[in-house]
C-alpha positions in Angstrom: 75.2 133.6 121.9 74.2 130.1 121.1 76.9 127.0 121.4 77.5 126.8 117.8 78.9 130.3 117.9 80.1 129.6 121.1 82.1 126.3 119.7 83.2 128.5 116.0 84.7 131.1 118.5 86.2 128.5 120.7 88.0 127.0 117.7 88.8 130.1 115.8 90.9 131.1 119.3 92.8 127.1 118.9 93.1 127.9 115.3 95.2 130.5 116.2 96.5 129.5 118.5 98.6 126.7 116.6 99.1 128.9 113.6 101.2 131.5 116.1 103.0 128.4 117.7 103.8 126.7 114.3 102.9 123.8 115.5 101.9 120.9 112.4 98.3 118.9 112.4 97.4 115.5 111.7 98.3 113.6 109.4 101.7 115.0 110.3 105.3 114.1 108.7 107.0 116.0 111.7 106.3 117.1 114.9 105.0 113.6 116.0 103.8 112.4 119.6 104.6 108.8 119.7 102.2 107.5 122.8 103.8 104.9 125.3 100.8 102.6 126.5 101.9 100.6 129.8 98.5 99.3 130.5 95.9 99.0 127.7 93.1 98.4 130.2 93.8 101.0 132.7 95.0 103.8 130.0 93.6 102.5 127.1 92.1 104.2 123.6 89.4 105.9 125.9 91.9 107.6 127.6 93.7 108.8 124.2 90.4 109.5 122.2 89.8 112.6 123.3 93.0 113.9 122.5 93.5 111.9 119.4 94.2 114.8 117.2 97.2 115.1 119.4 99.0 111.2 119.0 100.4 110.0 116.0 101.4 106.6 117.0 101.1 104.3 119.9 103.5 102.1 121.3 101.8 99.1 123.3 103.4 97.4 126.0 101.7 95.0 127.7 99.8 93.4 124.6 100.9 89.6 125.8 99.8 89.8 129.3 95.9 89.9 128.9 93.8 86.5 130.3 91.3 87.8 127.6 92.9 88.8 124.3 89.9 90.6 122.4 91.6 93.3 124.8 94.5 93.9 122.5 92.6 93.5 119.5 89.8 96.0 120.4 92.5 98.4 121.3 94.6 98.2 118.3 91.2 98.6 116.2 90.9 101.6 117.8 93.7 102.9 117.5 94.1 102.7 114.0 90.5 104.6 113.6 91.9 107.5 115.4 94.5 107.3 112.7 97.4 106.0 114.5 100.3 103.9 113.5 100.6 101.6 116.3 103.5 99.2 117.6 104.1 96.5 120.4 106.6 97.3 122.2 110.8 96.5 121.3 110.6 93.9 124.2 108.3 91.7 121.9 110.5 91.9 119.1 113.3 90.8 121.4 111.6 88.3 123.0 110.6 87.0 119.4 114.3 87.5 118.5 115.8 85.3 121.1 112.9 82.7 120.6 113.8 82.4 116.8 110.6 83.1 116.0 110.8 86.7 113.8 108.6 85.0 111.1 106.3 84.0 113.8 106.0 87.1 115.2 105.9 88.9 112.3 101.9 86.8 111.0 101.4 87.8 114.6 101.3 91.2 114.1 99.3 91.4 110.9 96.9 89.1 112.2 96.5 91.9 115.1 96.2 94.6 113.0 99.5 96.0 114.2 101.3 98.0 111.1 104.7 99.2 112.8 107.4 97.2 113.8 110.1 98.5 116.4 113.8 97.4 115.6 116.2 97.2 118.7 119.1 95.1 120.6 119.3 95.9 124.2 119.9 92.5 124.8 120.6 90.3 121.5 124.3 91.6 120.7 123.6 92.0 117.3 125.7 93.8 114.8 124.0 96.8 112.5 124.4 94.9 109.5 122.1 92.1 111.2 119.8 94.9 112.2 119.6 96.2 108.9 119.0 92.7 107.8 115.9 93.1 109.9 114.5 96.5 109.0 114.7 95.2 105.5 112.9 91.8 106.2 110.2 94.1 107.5 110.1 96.5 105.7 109.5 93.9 102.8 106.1 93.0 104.3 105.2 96.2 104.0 105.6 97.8 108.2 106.6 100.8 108.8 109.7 100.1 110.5 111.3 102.3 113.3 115.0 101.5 114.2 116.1 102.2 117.4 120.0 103.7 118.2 121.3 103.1 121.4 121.0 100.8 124.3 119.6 101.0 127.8 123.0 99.7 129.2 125.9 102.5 128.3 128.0 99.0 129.6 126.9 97.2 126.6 126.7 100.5 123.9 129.1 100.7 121.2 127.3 104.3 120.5 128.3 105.5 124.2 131.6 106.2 125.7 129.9 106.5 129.4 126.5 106.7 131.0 126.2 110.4 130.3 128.4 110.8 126.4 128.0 109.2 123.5 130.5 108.7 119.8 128.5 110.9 118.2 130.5 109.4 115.1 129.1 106.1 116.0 125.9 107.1 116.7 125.2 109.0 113.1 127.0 105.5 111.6 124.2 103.6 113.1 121.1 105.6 112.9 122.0 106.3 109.1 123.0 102.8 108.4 119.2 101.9 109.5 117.9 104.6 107.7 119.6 103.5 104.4 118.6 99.8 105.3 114.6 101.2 104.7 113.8 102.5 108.1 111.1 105.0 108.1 112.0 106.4 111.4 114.9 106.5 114.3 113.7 106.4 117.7 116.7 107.6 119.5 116.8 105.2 123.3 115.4 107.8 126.0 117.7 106.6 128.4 120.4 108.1 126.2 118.6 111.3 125.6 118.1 111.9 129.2 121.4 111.7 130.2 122.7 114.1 127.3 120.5 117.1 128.5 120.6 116.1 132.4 118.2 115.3 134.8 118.5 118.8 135.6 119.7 120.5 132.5 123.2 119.9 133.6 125.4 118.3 130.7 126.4 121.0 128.7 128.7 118.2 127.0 126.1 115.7 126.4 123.6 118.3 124.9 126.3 119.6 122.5 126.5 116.5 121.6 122.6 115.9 120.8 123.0 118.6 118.8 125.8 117.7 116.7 123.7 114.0 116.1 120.0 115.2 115.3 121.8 118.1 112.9 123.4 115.2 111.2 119.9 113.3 110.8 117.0 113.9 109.0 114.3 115.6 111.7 111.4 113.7 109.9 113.2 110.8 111.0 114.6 111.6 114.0 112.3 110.5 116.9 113.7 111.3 120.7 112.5 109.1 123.2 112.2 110.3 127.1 112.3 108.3 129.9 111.8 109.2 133.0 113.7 108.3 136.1 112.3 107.0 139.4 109.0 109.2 139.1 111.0 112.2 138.1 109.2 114.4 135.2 110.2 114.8 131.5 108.5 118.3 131.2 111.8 120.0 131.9 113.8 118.0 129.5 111.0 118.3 126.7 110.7 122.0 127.2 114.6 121.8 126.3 114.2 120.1 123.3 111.5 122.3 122.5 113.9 125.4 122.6 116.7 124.4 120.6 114.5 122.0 118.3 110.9 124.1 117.9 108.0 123.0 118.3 107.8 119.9 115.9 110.3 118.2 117.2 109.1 114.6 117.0 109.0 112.6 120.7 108.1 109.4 122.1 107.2 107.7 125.0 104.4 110.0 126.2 102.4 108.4 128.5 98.2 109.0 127.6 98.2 111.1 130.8 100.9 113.7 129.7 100.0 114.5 126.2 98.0 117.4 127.0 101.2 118.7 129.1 103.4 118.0 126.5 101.6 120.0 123.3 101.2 122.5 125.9 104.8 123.0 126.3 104.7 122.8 122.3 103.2 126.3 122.3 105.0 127.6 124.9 102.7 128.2 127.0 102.3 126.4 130.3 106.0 125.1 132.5 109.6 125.7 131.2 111.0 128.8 129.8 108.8 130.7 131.4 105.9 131.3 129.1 108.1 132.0 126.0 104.8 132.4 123.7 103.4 134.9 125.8 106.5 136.8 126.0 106.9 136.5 122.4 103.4 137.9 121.9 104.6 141.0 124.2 107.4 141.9 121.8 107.8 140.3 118.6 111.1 141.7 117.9 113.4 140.1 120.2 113.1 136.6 118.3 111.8 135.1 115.0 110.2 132.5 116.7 109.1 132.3 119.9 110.7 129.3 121.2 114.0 131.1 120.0 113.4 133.7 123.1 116.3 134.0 125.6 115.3 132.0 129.0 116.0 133.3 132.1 118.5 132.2 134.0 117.1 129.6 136.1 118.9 129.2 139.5 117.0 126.2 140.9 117.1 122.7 142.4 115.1 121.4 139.1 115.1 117.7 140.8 113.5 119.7 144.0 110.9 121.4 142.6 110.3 119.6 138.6 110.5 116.0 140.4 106.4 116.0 141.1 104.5 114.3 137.5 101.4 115.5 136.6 98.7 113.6 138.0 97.1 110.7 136.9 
């Protein structure tokens, strides 16, 4: 067999493969992996590039820190050749925010090449009328715009009763008041979506509540963030979402690392739920879908033995 049989075979199996899972290709209007860059030297577009088929958008972090800046505009070029949307962080826009300087910021950006724009207000106070006041101004020089519901601080949260609940009344008002204001997207504060399904898959409150807020929601639109805790891994929590949710759930804050981990958990094939695909594939008939098979019943310390991330 020569390698370009070897390679038709190889892809005929991934073909497959994603067909069976459901799972959506590029250029994709759901099931999106937003990509959360820390470091753009040290987990940069080289690190992403070979699973680029993978990320649909980038989130940049550290874009202001760099002694040399050719490092951010390289990056961002590259980026958008992979076909990515990407963003600086919502810690720019706030920092821009509280320096009066939105306009500023905003000739910043397109001078960069950046063509997303992340609406929050962990720290600004300000009302959702004034941040629909900024999705539109945005959205009139033509980002795409992703609004942000929630804050880091359930202290400071309109949308939270306490660290681990939320108003879900209060949180649809605000994530369809953005939506109606022009945002393209929602990206739902991880914080908040960690503590609603648990650490260790505990709130049974909080993820009824989840529910009851992304069924409200469109799920093109509906972005969840993760976050994770002290080192502790998101796989568990994703693998979740990916059971009541499917495979195309959209989620953010993926670190270049962990998107191989994540899609596999997409298919069902590598982590929680143990193996779902391949138990689907044994019998057909217990489930239309094969994220829709019954999990055992897991009787484990998940901080125990889930805490370790994948390496880096």
């Amino acid at each position: 067999m020569d390698r370009n049989e070897a390679l038709t075979l190889l892809k005929n199996f991934q073909d497959q493969l994603d067909k069976d899972s459901g799972r959506t290709k590029k250029p994709r209007r759901i099931g999106l992996t937003m990509s959360l860059v820390f470091d753009v030297v040290h987990q940069g577009p080289q690190y992403i590039e070979p699973y680029q088929d993978l990320v649909d958008r980038i989130k940049l972090l550290d874009t202001m820190w760099h002694r040399d800046p050719s490092v951010v505009l390289d990056a961002v070029a590259a980026y958008r050749s992979m076909g990515m949307d990407v963003a600086m962080g919502g810690t720019q826009f706030e920092i821009a925010k509280a320096q009066n300087g939105l306009k500023a910021y905003m000739n910043l950006l397109k001078t960069i090449g950046i063509n997303e724009v992340e609406v929050e207000n962990h720290a600004s106070g300000a009302t959702l009328a004034e941040m629909k006041d900024e999705v539109k101004m945005f959205k009139d020089e033509g980002f795409i715009v992703v609004g942000e519901v929630g804050k880091k601080w359930a202290w400071q949260d309109p949308t939270r009763k306490s660290r681990d609940l939320v108003h879900v009344d209060r949180t649809i008002e605000q994530a369809l008041g953005l939506i109606e204001a022009g945002a393209d997207y929602l990206y739902w504060e991880g914080m908040i979506v960690r503590a609603l399904i648990g650490p260790q898959l505990e709130n049974k409150e909080g993820q009824q509540q989840l529910r009851e807020v992304a069924r409200a929601i469109d799920p093109e639109k509906l972005i969840l963030e993760l976050w994770d805790a002290r080192g502790q891994s998101n796989l568990p929590l994703i693998a979740w979402l990916v059971k009541e949710f499917g495979p195309n759930v959209n989620l953010a804050n993926i670190y270049p690392p962990d998107v191989k981990w994540v899609e596999w958990v997409r298919h069902g094939i590598i982590f929680e739920m143990d193996h779902p695909y391949f138990r689907w594939g044994q019998d057909r008939s217990k489930a239309e879908f094969w994220w829709q098979m019954d999990s055992p019943d897991y009787d484990i310390d998940m901080q125990r033995n889930y805490a370790l991330k994948p390496a880096r």
